[in-house]
C-alpha positions as CSV (number, residue, x, y, z in Angstrom):
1,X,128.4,123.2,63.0
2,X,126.4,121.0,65.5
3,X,124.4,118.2,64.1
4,X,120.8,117.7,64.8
5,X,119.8,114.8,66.6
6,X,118.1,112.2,64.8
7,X,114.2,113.3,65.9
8,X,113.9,109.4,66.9
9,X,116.5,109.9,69.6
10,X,115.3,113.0,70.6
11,X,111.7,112.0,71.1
12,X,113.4,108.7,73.0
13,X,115.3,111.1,75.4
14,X,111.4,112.9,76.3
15,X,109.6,109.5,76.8
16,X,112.9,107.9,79.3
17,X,112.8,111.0,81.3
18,X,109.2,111.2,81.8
19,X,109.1,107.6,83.0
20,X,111.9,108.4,85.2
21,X,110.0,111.2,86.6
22,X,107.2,109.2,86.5
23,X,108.7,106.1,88.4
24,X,110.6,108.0,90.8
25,X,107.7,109.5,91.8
26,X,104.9,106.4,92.8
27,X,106.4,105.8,95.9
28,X,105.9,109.2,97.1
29,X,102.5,108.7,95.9
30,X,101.9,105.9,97.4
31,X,103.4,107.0,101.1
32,X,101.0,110.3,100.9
33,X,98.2,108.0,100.7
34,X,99.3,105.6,103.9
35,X,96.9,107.5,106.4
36,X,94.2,107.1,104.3
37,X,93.7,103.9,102.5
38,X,94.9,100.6,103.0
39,X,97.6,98.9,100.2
40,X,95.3,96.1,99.6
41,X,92.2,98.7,98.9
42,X,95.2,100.9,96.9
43,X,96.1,98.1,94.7
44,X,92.8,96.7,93.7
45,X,91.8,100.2,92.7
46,X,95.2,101.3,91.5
47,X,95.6,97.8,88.6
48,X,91.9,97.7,88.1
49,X,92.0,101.1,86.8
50,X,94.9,100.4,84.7
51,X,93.7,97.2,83.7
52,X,90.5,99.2,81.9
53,X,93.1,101.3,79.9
54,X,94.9,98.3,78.7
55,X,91.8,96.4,78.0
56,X,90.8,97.8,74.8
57,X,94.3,96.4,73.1
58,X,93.2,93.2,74.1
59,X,89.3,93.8,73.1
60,X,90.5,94.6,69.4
61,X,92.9,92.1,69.0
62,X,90.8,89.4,70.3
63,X,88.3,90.8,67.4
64,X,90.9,91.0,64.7
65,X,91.8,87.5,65.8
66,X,95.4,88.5,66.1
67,X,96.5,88.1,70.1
68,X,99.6,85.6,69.9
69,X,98.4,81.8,70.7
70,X,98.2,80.5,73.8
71,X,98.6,84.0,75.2
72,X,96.3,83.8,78.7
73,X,98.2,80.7,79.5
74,X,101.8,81.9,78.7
75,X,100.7,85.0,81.1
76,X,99.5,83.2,83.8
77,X,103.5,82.7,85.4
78,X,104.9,86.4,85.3
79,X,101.7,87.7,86.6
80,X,101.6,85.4,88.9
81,X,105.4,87.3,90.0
82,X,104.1,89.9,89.5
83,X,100.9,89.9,91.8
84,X,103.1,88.8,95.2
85,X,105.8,91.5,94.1
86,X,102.9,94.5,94.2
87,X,101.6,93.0,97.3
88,X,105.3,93.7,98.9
89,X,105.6,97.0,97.1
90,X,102.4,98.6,98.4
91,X,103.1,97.6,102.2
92,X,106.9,99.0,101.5
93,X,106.2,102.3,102.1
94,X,103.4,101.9,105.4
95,X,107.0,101.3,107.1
96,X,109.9,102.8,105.7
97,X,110.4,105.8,103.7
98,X,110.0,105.9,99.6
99,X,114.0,106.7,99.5
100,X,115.0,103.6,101.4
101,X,112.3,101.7,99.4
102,X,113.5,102.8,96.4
103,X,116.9,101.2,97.2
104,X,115.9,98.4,98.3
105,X,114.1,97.6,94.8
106,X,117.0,97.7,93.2
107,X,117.7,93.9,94.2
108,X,115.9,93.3,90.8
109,X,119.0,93.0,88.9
110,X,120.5,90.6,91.3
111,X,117.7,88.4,90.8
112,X,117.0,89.1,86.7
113,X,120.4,88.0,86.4
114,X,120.2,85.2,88.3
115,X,117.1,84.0,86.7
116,X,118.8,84.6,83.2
117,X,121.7,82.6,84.3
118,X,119.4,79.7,85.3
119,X,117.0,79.7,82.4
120,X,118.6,81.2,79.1
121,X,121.7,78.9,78.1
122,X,123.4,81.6,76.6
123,X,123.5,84.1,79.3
124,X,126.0,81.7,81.3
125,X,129.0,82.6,79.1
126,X,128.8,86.2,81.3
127,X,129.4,84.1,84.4
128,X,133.2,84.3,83.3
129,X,133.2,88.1,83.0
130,X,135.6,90.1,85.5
131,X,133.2,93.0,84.8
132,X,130.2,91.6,85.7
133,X,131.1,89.6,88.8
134,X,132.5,93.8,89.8
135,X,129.0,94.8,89.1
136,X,127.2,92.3,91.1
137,X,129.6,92.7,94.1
138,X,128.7,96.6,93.8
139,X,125.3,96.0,93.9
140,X,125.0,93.4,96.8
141,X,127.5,95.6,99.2
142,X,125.6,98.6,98.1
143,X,122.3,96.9,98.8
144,X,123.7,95.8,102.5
145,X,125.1,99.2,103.5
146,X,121.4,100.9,102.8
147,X,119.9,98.6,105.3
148,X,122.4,98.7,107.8
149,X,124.4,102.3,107.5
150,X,121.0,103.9,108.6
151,X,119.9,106.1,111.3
152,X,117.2,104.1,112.7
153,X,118.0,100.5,114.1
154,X,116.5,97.5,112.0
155,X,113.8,96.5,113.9
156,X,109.8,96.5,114.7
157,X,108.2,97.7,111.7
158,X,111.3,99.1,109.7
159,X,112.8,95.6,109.5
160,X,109.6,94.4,108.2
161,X,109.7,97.3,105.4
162,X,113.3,96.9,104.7
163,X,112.4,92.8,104.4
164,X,109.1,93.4,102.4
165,X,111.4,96.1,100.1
166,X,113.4,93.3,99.4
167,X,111.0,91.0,98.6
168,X,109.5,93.0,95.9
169,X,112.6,93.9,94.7
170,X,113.3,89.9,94.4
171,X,109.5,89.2,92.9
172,X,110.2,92.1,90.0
173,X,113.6,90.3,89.7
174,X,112.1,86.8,88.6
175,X,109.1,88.5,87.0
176,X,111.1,90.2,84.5
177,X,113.2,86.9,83.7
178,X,109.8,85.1,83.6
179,X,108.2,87.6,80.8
180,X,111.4,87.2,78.8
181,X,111.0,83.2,79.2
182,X,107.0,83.2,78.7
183,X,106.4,85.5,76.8
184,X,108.8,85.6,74.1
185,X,107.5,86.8,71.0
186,X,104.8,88.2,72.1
187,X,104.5,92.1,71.2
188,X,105.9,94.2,74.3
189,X,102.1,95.8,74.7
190,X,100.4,93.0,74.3
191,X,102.4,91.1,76.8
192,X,102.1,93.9,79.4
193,X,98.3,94.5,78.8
194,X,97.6,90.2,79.4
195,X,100.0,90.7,82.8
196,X,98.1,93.6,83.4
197,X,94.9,92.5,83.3
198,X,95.3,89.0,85.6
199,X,97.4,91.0,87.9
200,X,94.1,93.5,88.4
201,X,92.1,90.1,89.0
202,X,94.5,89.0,91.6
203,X,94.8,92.4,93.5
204,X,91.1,92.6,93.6
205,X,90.4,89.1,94.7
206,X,92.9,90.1,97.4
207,X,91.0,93.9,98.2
208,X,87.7,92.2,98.3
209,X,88.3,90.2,101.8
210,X,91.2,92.2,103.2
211,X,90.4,95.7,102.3
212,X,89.0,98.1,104.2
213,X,84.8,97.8,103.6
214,X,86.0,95.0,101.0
215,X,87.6,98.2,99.0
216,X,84.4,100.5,99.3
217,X,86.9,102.3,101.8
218,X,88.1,104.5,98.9
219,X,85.0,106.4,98.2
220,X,85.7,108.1,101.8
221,X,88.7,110.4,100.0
222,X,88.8,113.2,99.2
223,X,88.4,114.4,95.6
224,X,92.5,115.7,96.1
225,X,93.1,112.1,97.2
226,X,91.3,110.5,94.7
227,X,92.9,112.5,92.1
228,X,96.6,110.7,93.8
229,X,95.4,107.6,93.3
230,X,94.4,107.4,90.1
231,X,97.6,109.9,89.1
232,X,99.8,106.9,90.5
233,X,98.1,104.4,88.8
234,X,98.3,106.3,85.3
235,X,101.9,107.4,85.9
236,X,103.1,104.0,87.2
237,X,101.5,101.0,85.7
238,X,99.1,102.5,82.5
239,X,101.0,105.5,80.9
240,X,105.0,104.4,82.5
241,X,105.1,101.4,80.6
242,X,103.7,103.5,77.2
243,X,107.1,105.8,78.0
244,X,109.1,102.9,78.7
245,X,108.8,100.7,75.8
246,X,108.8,104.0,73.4
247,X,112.2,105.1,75.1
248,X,113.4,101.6,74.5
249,X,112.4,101.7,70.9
250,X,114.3,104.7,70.4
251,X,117.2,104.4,73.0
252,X,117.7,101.2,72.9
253,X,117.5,98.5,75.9
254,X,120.6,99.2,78.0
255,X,120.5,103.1,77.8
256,X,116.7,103.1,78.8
257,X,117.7,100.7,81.6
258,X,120.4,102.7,82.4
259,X,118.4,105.8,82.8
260,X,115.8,104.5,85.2
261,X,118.5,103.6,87.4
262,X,118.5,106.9,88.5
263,X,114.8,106.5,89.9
264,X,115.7,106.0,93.6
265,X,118.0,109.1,93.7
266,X,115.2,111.4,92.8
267,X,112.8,109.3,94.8
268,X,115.1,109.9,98.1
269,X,116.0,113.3,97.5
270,X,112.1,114.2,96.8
271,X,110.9,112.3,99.7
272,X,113.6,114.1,102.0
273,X,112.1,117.4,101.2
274,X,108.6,116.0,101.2
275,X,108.2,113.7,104.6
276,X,111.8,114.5,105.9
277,X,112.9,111.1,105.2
278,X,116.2,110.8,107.2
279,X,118.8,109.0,104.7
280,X,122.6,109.2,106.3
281,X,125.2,110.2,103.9
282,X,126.4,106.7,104.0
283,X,123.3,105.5,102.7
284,X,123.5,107.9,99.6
285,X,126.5,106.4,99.4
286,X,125.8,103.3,99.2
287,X,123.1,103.9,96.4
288,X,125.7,105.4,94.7
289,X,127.5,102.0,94.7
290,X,124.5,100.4,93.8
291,X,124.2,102.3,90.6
292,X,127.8,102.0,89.4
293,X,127.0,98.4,90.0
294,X,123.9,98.1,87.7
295,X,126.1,100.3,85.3
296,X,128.7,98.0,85.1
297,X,126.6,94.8,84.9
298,X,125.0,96.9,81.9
299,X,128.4,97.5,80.6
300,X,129.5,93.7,80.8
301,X,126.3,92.6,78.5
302,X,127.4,95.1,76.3
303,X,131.0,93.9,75.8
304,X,129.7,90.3,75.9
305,X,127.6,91.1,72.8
306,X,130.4,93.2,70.9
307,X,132.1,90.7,69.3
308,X,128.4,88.9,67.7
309,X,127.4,92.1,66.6
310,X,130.9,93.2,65.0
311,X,130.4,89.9,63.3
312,X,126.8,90.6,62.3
313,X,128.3,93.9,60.7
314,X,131.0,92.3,58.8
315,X,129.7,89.3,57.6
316,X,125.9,89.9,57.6
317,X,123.2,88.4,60.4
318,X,123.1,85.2,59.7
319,X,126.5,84.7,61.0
320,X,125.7,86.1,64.1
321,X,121.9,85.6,64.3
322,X,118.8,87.3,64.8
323,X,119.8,90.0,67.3
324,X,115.8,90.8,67.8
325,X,115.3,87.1,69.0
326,X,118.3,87.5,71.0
327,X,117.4,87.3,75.2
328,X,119.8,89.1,77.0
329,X,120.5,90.6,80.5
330,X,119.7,93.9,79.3
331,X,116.5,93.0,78.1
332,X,115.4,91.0,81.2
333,X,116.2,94.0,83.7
334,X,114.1,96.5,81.2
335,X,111.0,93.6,81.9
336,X,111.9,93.4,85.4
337,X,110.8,98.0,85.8
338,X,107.4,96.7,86.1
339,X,104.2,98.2,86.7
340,X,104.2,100.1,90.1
C-alpha cells in the first residue's frame, strides 16, 4: 500500500512549483513590455507596487513594537545589492532574449559562494571538497559556453545584455550572502519586506529623473499592459517570495533551491515559442551543465553537514549546535532568488 505524503510536503511541492512557474516566467514579462515602457519607469512602478503589499507587515509590527532592533539600518547593505542588481536585470532583456538572460543569472551561485567563503568562517572547510570545486567548474564552463556557443556574435547591444546579465547575476550573488550576514535573525518576511521597501525608494528615486515623463509614461498602456506589469510585479517580487519561503519551510533549503534551478529551462523554452528566441543546441547544453553544477555544489553542502547532523541525532544538539542558527551555502543561494 502507498503511503500518503505528509500534507506539509505536499503543500511544499504546490508552493516550489508555483514560484518556479512564477520566476521562470518575469523575464518573459518583462521582454513583452520592452516596446512600451522603459526599465527605469518598469521598476519604480514594478517595487513600488510591491513595496505597498509588504508594507502592512511592517505597519503592524512597528505598532506591536515587535520589528527586530536596528532593523532599517541592518537593511540598508543588501538593499543596497539589491537596488544595482534590478537595475541590471530590467535592461537584461531590452538586449538579449529572456532564455539567455535566464542563464546568465545563474552566476549567483558563483558569487553566493564566494561571499560565503569570505565572510562566514565556517563555510571555508568546503574549500577542500572534491565535489564542490566539480560543481563550481560546471557552472563557470557552463556559464562561458552560453555566451560564446551562440548564434549571434557578442557584440553591439547583445554584449551589453550578456555583460549587464552577468552583472545582476553577480549583484543577486553578494545580495543573498549580504542578507544572510545582515540580517541574521531577523524573520525571513520581515527581512524581505524592509529590503523591499528601500529597494522601491531607490528604484523610484532612479524612475523620477530617468524615466520616461519622470514615470508618468506608464499611464499611456494599455489596460492589457497594465494588467503585465502589475502581474510581474505580484508574481516576481510580492507573491514569489510568499511561495518561496513557504516551499522552504516545508521542503527544506536545498531542495527548494534545487527546484528553482530549473527556472531558465522553462524561461528559454517559453521564450522560444514566444519571441522565437534562437538558443543553439550547444547553448542548452551548456545550461544543462550549469544545472548539474549548482546540483552538485548543493550536494557538497549536503555531505559537508552530514557528519554534524548525524552527530546532532546521536548525541543530541548541543553537540552539534543549533542547526537553525547555522549559515550555510544552501541557505545563502535560497536569499540570493531575489525579488525580480
Amino acid at each position: 500500500m502507498t503511503k500518503t505524503p505528509p500534507a506539509s510536503s505536499a503543500t511544499g511541492a504546490v508552493f516550489i512549483v508555483l514560484t518556479l512557474l512564477g520566476w521562470s516566467s518575469v523575464l518573459l514579462f518583462l521582454k513583452y513590455l520592452t516596446p512600451y515602457v522603459d526599465a527605469w519607469t518598469a521598476n519604480g512602478w514594478r517595487y513600488g507596487l510591491s513595496a505597498l503589499l509588504w508594507l502592512p507587515l511592517l505597519v503592524v509590527g512597528l505598532r506591536r513594537g515587535t520589528l527586530p532592533d536596528g532593523l532599517w539600518r541592518r537593511a540598508i547593505v543588501p538593499a543596497a545589492f539589491n537596488c544595482v542588481g534590478q537595475v541590471c536585470f530590467a535592461w537584461t532583456p531590452y538586449y538579449i532574449g529572456p532564455g539567455l538572460a535566464g542563464f546568465l543569472l545563474r552566476v549567483n551561485i558563483i558569487f553566493a559562494t564566494i561571499g560565503a567563503f569570505v565572510l562566514f568562517v565556517d563555510e571555508r572547510p568546503l574549500m577542500r571538497s572534491p565535489l564542490f570545486w566539480g560543481g563550481l567548474l560546471l557552472v563557470v564552463g557552463g556559464s562561458v559556453g552560453t555566451v560564446l556557443l551562440g548564434a549571434a556574435p557578442i557584440a553591439g547591444g547583445t554584449a551589453i545584455g550578456v555583460a549587464l546579465g552577468l552583472a545582476a547575476g553577480a549583484f543577486y550573488g553578494m545580495y543573498g550572502v549580504s542578507v544572510r550576514y545582515w540580517m541574521r535573525g531577523v524573520p525571513a518576511m520581515t527581512s524581505f519586506a524592509a529590503i523591499s521597501l528601500y529597494t522601491a525608494a531607490g528604484m523610484i528615486a532612479l524612475m523620477i529623473p530617468l524615466g520616461s515623463r519622470g514615470g508618468l509614461g506608464a499611464l499611456e498602456l494599455s489596460a492589457y499592459n497594465w494588467f503585465i506589469l502589475v502581474l510581474s510585479a505580484l508574481i516576481g517580487i510580492a507573491l514569489g517570495h510568499v511561495f518561496y519561503y513557504a516551499a522552504i519551510a516545508r521542503l527544506g533549503v536545498a531542495v527548494s533551491a534545487a527546484v528553482v534551478q530549473l527556472a531558465p529551462f522553462i524561461c528559454g523554452a517559453a521564450s522560444v515559442m514566444i519571441f522565437g528566441e534562437v538558443l543553439t543546441r550547444k547553448q542548452w547544453l551548456c545550461g544543462v551543465v550549469m544545472l548539474i553544477g549548482a546540483g552538485i555544489l548543493l550536494w557538497a553542502e549536503q555531505v559537508r553537514h552530514r557528519p554534524r547532523m548525524q552527530t546532532a541525532l546521536t548525541t543530541g544538539p548541543e553537540a552539534a549546535g543549533d542547526p537553525a542558527a547555522t549559515i550555510d551555502v544552501g541557505e545563502t543561494l535560497a536569499e540570493s532568488r531575489t525579488a525580480r
